[in-house]
N, C-alpha and C positions, 0 to 999 in steps of 0.2 A: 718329727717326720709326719704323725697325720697331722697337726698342725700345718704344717704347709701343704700338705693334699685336700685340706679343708677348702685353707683359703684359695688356692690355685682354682679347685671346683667352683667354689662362690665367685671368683672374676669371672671363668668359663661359663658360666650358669646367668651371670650378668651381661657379658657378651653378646650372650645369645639373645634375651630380651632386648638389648639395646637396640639388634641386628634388625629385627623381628618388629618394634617399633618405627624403626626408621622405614623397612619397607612397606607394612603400612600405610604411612602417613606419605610415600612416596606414591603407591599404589592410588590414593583418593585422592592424591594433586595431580593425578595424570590427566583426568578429563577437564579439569580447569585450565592446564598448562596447555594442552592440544587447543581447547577451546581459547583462550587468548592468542596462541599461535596464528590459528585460522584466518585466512584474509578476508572481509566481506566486501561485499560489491552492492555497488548503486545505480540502479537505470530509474530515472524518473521522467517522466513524461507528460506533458501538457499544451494544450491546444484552446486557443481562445481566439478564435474564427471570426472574420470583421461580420458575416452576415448571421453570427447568435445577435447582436443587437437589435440586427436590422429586420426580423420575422415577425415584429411582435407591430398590431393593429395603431395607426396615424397617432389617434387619440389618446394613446397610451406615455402620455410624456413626460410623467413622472417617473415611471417603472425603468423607460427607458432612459432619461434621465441618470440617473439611480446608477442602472447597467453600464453606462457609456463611460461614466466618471470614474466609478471603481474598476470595474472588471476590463476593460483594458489591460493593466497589468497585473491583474488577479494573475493570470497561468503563470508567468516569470517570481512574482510577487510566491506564489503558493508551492511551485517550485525552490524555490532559496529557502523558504521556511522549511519547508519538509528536508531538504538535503540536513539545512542544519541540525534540524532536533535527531534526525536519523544517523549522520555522522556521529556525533555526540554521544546518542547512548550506546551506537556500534561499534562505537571507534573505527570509522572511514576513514581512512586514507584520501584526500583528494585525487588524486593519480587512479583512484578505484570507481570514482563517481561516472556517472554517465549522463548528460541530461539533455534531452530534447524537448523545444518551447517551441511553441506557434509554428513557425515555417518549417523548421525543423524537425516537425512532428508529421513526420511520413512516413508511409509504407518504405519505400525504399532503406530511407535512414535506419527507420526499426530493426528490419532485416537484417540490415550490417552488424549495427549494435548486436544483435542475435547470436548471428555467426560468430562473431567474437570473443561473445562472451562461452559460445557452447567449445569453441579451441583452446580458451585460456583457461577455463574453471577447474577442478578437479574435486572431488569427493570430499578434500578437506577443507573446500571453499565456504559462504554462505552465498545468498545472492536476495539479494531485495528488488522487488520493481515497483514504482507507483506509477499509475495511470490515473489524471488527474483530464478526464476528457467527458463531452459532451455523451452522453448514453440514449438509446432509444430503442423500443420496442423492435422487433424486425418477426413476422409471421412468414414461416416458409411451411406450406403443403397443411396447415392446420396448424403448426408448431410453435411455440414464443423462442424468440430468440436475442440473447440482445446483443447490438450493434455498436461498439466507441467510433466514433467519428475522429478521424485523426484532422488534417490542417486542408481546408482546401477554401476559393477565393473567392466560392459563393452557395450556397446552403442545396445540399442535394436532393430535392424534393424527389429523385428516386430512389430509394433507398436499395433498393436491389443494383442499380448502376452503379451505384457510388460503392456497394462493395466489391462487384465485379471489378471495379478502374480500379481495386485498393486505396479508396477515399475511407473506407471503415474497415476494421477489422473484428471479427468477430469472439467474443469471452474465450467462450469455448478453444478456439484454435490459438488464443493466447496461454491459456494454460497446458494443449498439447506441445506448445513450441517451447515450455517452461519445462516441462518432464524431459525434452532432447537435451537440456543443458547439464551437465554432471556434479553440481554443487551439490554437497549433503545434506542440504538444508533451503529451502527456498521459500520465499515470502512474497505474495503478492497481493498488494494494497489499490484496493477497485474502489476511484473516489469518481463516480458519476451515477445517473439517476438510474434506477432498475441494476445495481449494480450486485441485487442477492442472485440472479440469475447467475453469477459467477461459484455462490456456493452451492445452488441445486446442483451444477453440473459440477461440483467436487464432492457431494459427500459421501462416495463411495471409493475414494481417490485413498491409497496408501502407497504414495511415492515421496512421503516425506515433505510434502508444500503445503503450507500453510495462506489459507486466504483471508482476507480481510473485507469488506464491503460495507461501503458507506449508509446503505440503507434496503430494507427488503426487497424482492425480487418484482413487485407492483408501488414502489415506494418511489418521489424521488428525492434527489438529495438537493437539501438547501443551501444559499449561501448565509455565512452570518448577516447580522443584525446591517452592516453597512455594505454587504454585498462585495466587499473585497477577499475574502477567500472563502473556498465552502467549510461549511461548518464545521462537519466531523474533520476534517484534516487540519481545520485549524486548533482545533480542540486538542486534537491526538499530538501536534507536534509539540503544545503549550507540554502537554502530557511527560512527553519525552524526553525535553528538555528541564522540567521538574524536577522528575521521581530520580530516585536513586538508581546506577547504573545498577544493582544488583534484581531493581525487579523485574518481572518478567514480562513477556509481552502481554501473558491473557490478565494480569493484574490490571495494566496499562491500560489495554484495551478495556475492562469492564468498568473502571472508573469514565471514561472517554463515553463510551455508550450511555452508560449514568446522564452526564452534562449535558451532551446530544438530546436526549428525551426531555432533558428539563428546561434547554433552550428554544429546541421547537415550540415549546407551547409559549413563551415569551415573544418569540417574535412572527408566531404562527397568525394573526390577525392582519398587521402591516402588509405580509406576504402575500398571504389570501386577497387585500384589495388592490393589490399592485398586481400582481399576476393574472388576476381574470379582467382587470383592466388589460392588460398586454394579450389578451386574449390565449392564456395560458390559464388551462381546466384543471392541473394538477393540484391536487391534497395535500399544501405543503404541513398539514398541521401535524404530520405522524412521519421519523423516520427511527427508523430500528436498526442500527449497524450492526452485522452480523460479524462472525468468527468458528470456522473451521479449521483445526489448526493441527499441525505434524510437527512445528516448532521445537 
């Protein structure tokens, strides 16, 4: 009789440890299993404006050259690369993508897109945006501010009209329309020149979004060595589409920023006699992509 109250006890006692591991090992699969669950979403955006070729001085006709041949479909061209490496290591859905190229890259468009996206998301979404657009300084009352220039059919030498008409949109009020969306998670990828202005105006931001920026806030960002995509995005999707889906983004990104640094000074020469020949003053020999992140 205690023989069988022994053993009876040693199953119950066994039982219980079984019980007890499987919750568990249930309990630390839960953030993985929620996390594969999760739907992510893709807005990428790009703009390759016929009069970027057209600003740069007569004589410049290698640079321009150069520009006319590649960047043409650099925006479509560097949008497809980026959907892809990003789909891939996100597991996108195509049905989830969003993308606006050249003409399509408007105020209007974006806003919809917006609206859209802030009806359908919910808390256990993620949301990615890249902005893959012309960048420039904008000085309001003593202020720096910077400005993406979205699609329009001839170069806005006022830069204050062109943001009144919604010809640009402003970092800043991109990231307050990012904070309206309900996604638990949000990531947004600033590929144009002066594009760290985006993480000054987040680094005191704790709403869960993470930024990305192709080079310092006085920096601009270059294209690679043949002028078909810009560098950090090209670099970053090569990135993407590499590494193993298990690593993370700041891994990703700090190998990526590595390359960047070691690239610019490779084709930092070429750049420099091509650019101030086109009568373009920028320093392409330094870019620093930065990373802010709530990821």
């Amino acid at each position: 009789m205690e023989d069988t109250k022994s053993i009876m006890a040693l199953i119950i006692k066994r039982l219980f440890q079984f019980a007890f591991i499987l919750l568990i090992a249930f309990t630390c699969a839960l953030p993985l299993s929620a996390k594969a669950n999760n739907k992510v979403y893709l807005l990428a955006v790009s703009a390759c404006p016929p009069w970027k070729n057209e600003q740069f001085v007569e004589n410049a006709k290698e640079y321009k050259l150069k520009l006319t041949l590649n960047s043409i479909n650099s925006c479509k061209n560097t949008v497809d690369l980026m959907s892809k490496a990003l789909s891939y290591h996100y597991n996108i859905p195509k049905k989830n993508i969003y993308e606006l190229i050249n003409k399509e890259a408007t105020f209007k468009n974006l806003h919809r897109v917006f609206v859209t996206l802030r009806k359908k998301l919910t808390n256990q979404d993620q949301l990615i945006v890249y902005f893959a657009l012309h960048g420039t300084e904008f000085n309001i009352e003593g202020v720096e501010h910077e400005l993406l220039l979205l699609w329009s059919d001839e170069f806005p030498s006022n830069l204050f009209t062109a943001y009144v008409n919604n010809q640009a949109i402003e970092t800043i009020n991109v990231i307050k329309a990012l904070k309206e969306i309900p996604a638990g998670s949000k990531l947004l990828i600033l590929e144009s020149c002066y594009s760290g202005f985006g993480t000054k105006n987040f680094i005191n931001n704790k709403d869960g979004l993470t930024i990305i920026a192709s080079s310092e806030a006085n920096q601009p960002s270059n294209f690679s060595q043949n002028f078909n995509y810009p560098l950090f995005s090209k670099i970053f999707a090569l990135e993407l589409l590499s590494s193993p889906k298990s690593d993370s983004l700041t891994k990703i990104f700090a190998v990526t920023k590595m390359q960047v640094e070691v690239d610019v000074k490779k084709i930092c020469k070429e750049h420099v006699k091509l650019m101030h020949e086109g009568g373009v003053k920028h320093n392409p020999c330094r870019q620093v992509p930065q990373l802010v992140t709530g990821w």
